[in-house]
MARMIKOL-468940 format. One record per residue (C-alpha): residue in one letter; chain; x negated, y negated, z negated. Coordinates in Angstrom, 3 decimals, decimal comma, padded with zeros to 6 digits, always signed. Example, Ala and Ser with C-alpha at 12.3 -4.5 7.8 and 13.67 -1.06 7.14 Angstrom:
2
NODE  A  A  -012,300  +004,500  -007,800 $
NODE  S  A  -013,670  +001,060  -007,140 $
END
This chain:
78
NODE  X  A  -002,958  +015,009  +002,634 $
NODE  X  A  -001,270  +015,610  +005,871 $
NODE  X  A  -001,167  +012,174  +006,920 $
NODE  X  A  -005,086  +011,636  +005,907 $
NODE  X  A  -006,045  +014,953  +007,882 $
NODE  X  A  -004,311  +013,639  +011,086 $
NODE  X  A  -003,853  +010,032  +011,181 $
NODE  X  A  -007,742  +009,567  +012,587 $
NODE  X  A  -006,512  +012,056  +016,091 $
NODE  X  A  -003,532  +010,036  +016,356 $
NODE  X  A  -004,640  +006,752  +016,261 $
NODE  X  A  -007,813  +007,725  +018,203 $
NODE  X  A  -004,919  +009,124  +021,148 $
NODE  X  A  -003,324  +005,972  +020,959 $
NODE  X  A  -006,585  +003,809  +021,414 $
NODE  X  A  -006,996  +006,081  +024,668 $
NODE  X  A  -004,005  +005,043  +026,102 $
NODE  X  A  -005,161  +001,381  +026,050 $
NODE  X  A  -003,216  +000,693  +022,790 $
NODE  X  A  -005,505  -001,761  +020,788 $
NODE  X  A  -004,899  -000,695  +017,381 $
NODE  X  A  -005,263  -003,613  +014,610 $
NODE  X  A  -004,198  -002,215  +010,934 $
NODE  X  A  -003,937  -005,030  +007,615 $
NODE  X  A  -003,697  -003,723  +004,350 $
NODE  X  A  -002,323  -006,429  +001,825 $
NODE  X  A  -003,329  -006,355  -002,017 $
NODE  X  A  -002,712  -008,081  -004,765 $
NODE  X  A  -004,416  -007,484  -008,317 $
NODE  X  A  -002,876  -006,206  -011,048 $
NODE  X  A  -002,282  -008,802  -012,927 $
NODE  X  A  -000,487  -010,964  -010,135 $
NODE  X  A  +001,290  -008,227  -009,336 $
NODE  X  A  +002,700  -007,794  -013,265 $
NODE  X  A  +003,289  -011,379  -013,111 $
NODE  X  A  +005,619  -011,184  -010,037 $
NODE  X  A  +007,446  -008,659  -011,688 $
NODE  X  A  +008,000  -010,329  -014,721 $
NODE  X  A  +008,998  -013,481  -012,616 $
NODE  X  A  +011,625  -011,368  -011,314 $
NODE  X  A  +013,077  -010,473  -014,075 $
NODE  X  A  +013,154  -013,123  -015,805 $
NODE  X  A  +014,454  -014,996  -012,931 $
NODE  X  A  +018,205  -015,998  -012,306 $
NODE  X  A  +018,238  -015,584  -008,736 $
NODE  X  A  +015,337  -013,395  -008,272 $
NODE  X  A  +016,004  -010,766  -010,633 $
NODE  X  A  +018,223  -008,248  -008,160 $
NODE  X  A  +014,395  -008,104  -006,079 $
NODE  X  A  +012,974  -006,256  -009,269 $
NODE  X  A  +014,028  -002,718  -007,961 $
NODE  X  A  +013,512  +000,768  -010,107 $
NODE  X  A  +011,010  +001,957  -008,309 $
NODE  X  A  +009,450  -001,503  -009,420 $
NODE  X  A  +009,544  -000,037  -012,654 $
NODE  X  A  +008,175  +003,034  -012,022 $
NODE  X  A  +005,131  +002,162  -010,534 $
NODE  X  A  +003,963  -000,888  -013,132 $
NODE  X  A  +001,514  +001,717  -015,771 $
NODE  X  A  +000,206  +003,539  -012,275 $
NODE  X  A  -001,819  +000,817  -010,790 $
NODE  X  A  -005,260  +003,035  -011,411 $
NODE  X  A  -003,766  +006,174  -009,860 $
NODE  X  A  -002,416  +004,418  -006,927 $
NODE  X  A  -005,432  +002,066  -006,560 $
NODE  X  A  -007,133  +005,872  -006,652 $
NODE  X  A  -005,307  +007,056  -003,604 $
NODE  X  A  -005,542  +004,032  -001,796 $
NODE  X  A  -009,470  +004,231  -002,134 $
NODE  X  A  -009,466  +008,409  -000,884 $
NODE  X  A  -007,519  +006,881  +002,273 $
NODE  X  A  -009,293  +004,163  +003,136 $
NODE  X  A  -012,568  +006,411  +002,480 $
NODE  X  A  -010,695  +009,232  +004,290 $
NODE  X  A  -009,243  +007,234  +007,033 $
NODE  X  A  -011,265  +004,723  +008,021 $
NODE  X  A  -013,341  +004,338  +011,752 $
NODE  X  A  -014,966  +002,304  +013,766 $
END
């Protein structure tokens, strides 16, 4: 929450400095993303890239896709 109230003031103070400010966001679906992760593990020299957090994070793809939408929604300007 701290980030989304004061990322908009920060970035604005850098675009005032002459900073041009370009931001990507990357995303893959779920499903390609459960696929990479099963290619990992399954994979003799990919496997070690399949980290526990990995784990964690496969059954929250709705409540993660959830606060990616509030900070795009929260975050985003012209």
């Amino acid at each position: 929450m701290n980030f989304m109230e004061n990322v908009n003031d920060w970035e604005q103070s850098l675009v005032r400095k002459g900073i041009t400010l370009i931001k990507f966001w990357f995303s893959i679906t779920r499903e390609k993303q459960q696929l990479r992760f099963r290619l990992r593990q399954e994979s003799p020299l990919k496997y070690w890239k399949f980290s526990p957090n990995d784990a964690k994070v496969i059954d929250k793809w709705d409540l993660i896709t959830n606060y990616k939408n509030q900070m795009f929604n929260k975050t985003s300007t012209n």
